[in-house]
N, C-alpha and C positions, 0 to 999 in steps of 0.2 A: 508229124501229128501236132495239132496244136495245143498249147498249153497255157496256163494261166498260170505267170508266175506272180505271187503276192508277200508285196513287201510292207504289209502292218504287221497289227501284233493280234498274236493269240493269247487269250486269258479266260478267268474263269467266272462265272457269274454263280451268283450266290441270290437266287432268283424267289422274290417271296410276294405272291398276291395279297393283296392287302383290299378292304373296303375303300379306303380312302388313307391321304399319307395325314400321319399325327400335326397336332399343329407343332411348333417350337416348346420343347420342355415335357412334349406328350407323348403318348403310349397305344400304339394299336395292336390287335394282333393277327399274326398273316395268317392265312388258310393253310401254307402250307412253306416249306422250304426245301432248297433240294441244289445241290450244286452242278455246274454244265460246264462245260468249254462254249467260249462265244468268242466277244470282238471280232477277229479279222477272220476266226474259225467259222462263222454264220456263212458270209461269204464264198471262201473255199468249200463247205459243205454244197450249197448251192448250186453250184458250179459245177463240182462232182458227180452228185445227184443228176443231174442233166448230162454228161455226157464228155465232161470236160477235165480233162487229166490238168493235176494242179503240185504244181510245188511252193510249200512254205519259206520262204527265205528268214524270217525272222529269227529270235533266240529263243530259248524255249530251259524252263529252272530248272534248279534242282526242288525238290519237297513233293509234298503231295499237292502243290495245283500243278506243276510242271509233270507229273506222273498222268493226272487226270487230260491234260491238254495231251498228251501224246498219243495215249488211250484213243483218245477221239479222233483225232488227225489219222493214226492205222488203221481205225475201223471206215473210213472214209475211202480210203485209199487215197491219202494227199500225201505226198514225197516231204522229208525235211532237208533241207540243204545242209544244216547246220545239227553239230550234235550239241547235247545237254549240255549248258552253260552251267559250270558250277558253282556255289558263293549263293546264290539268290534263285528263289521261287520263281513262279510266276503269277504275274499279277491278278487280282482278284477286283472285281465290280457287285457291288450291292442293287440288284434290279427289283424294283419298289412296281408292281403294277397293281392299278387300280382299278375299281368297278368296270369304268368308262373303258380300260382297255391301254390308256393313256400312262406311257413309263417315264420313272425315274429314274435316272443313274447317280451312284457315288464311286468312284474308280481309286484304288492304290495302283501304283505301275510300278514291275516286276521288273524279272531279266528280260523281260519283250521289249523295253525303255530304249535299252540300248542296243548297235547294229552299227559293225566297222567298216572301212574300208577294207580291211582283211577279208572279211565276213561276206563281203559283197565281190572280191575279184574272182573266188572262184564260184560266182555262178557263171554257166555258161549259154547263151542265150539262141534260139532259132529262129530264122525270118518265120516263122508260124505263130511265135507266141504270141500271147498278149499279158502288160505288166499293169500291175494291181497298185496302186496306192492310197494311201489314207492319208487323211489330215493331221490323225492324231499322229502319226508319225514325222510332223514336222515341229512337234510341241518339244521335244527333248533336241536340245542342238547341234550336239555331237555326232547324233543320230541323223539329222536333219543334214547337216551337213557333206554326211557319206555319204548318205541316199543318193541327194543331188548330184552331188558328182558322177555316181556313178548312172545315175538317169541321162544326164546330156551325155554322157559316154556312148552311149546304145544306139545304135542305127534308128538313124528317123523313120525308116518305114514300121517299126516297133509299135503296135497302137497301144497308148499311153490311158489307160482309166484312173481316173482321179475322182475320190468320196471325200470331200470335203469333212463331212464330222461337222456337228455340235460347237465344237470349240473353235475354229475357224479362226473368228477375232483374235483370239489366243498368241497368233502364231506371227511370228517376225513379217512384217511388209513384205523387208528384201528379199524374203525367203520364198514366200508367193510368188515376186515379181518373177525369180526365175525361174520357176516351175511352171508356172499359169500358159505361155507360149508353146510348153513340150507337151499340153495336152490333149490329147484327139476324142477322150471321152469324160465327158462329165456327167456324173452322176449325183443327184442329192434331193434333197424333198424340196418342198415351194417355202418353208419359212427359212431355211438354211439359204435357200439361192437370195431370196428378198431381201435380208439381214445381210450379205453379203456384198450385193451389188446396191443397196440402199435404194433402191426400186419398193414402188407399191403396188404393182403387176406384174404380171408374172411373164405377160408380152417384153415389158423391157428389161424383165430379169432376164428373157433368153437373148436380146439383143444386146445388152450389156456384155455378156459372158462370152457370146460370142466373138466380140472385140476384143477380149483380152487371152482367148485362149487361141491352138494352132488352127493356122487356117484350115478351110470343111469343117471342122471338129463337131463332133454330133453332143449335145445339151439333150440331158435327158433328166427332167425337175418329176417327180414323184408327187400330185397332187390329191392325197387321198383315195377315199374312194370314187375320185372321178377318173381317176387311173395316172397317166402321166401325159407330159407332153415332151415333143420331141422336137429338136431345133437343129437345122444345120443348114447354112451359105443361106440366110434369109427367112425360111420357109419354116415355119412354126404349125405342129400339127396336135390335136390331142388323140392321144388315144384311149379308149373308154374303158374304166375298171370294170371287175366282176362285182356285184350285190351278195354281200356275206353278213352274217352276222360276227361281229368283231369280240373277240374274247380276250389276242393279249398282243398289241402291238408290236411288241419287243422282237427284233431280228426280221423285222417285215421289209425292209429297206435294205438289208442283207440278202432276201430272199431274192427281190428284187435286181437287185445290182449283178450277183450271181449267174441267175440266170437269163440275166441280158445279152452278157456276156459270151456263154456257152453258147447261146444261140448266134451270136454273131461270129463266133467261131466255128460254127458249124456251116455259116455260109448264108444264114436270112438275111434280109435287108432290116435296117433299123426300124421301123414301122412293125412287121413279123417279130420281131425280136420286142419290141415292148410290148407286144399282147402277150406274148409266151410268160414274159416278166409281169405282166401287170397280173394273168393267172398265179403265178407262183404266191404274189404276194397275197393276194385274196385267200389262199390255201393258207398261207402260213398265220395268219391271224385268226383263222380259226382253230389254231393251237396255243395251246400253253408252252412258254419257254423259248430260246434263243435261236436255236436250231432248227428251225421247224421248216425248212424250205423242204416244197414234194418235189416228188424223183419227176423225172422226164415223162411217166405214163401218169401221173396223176394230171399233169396240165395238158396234156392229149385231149383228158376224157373230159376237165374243165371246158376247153377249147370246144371242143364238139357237141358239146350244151348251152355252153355260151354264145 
C-alpha cells in the first residue's frame, strides 16, 4: 500500500484574522484567535483526507504545542515514527490573515528544528511510497544534513516531492545543489518558482527547473486562481482553477500539494491529479484556518460541477 512518508515539521499556528496588518509600532485588533497544528501537518492532513496512508517522520515536544500536534496527527490517522522529544516544545507560527485573504507568517522553531541520523535509520521504507520534503527543513543544518544523507540513500525509484517554502533563498547553495538532482516532484506557487529560478515567466521558470531537477521530473507551480501548471520532459500545460470566493489563504498550497499526491498514488496521471488538487485548493480557501484541505468526496462533488 502506498504511503507518504513526510520529512518536515509539524507545529502550531496561532491563527488571528485581522482587517489589515498594523503599520510598525501599531495596533489592530484580530476578529478572532484560536490555535491549530499546521506547517507540514496541512500537508499530511491532505493527503489523509484523500485516501492516502501517511507517516510523520519528524520530532514532535514536549508542552502543550507538542500535546496539541499530536492530538491532531491521531485524529487524522497519520502514524509518528518518532516518540516525544523531551527538553523542548514544539514550535509555534503567528498567521496574520487579512481582508484580501492574503497571509502573514512569523515562526519560532521547536523540537521540529531538529532530526538525526538516528532518527532517520530506523524508518523503513517500500517501493510504493512516496517522500515528502520541505524547504524549511533545509534551513537548520544539522538537520539538513541528515536528511540529505539519508535521502540519496533511498532507492531512486522512491518519487521524491520537494515544497520549496517561502524562505528558499534562506538555505545553503551546496545544500540545494545536492538535493535539486534527486527530485521527481516539485511543487510550489509561481512567485516562489520565479524568485527562485530569476525568471519573469513562468514558461521559463518551468524550463529552468526542469534542468536542474531529476530527469522526467514533473514541475507543478500553483498559479492562483488560474489553477496550476504542469511541466515535464518539455511539455508545459495549465490546468484551470475552480472560481471561489477567497476568505483565508493560509494552508491552500498545502491542500494542494496533499492532494496531488494522493492522487498520483492512487494511480492518475499528473494532469487528473492537478484538477483533483487544483479542486482541493479552491475548497480550502473558502475556509478559515490551516487545515482546511476536503476529504476525497468533497472534490468528487467539486469535480462534477466543475
Amino acid at each position: 500500500m502506498p504511503r507518504l512518508l513526510h520529512s518536515g515539521q509539524v507545529i502550531v499556528d496561532l491563527v488571528m484574522p485581522v482587517e489589515c496588518l498594523p503599520i510598525p509600532g501599531g495596533e489592530v485588533l484580530a476578529e478572532s484567535a484560536h490555535f491549530d497544528a499546521g506547517g507540514g501537518f496541512n500537508v499530511m492532513a491532505a493527503a489523509a483526507r484523500n485516501g492516502l496512508s501517511v507517516v510523520y517522520l519528524g520530532r514532535h515536544g514536549q508542552g502543550r504545542f507538542g500535546d496539541l500536534a499530536r492530538e491532531a496527527m491521531q485524529a487524522e490517522g497519520i502514524q509518528m515514527s518518532l516518540p516525544c522529544s523531551p527538553g523542548a516544545d514544539t514550535g509555534l507560527c503567528v498567521v496574520l490573515t487579512d481582508a484580501s485573504g492574503e497571509r502573514t507568517f512569523i515562526s519560532h522553531i521547536g523540537a521540529e528544528g531538529e532530526l538525526s541520523a538516528q532518527d532517520l535509520a530506523q524508518v523503513r521504507v517500500t517501493a510504493e511510497d512516496f517522500v515528502y520534503v520541505s524547504g524549511y527543513s533545509l534551513l537548520q543544518a544539522s538537520k539538513a544534513r541528515a536528511l540529505l544523507d539519508w535521502l540519496l540513500d533511498l532507492p531512486a525509484m522512491l518519487p521524491l516531492m520537494f515544497d520549496p517554502g517561502p524562505l528558499l533563498a534562506s538555505v545553503e547553495p551546496a545544500l540545494l545543489a545536492t538535493l535539486l538532482p534527486r527530485v521527481d516532484i516539485w511543487s510550489s506557487n509561481r512567485v516562489e518558482a520565479l524568485q527562485f529560478t530569476g525568471c519573469e515567466h513562468i514558461a521559463a521558470a518551468l524550463e529552468q527547473l526542469a534542468v536542474r531537477l531529476a530527469p522526467d521530473a514533473l514541475v507543478v507551480l500553483r498559479d492562483g486562481p488560474r489553477g496550476c501548471w504542469v511541466g515535464q520532459q518539455g511539455r508545459q500545460v495549465l490546468v484551470p482553477g475552480f472560481a471561489v470566493e477567497v476568505l483565508d489563504s493560509n494552508g491552500a498550497g498545502d491542500a494542494h500539494a496533499g492532494v496531488f499526491i494522493a492522487a498520483l498514488a492512487a494511480g492518475l496521471d499528473p494532469l487528473a491529479a492537478a484538477r483533483r488538487a487544483n479542486a482541493a485548493a479552491a475548497l480550502a480557501v473558502t475556509r478559515r484556518g490551516p487545515a482546511t484541505a476536503p476529504g476525497s468526496a468533497e472534490v468528487d462533488a467539486l469535480l462534477e460541477v466543475g
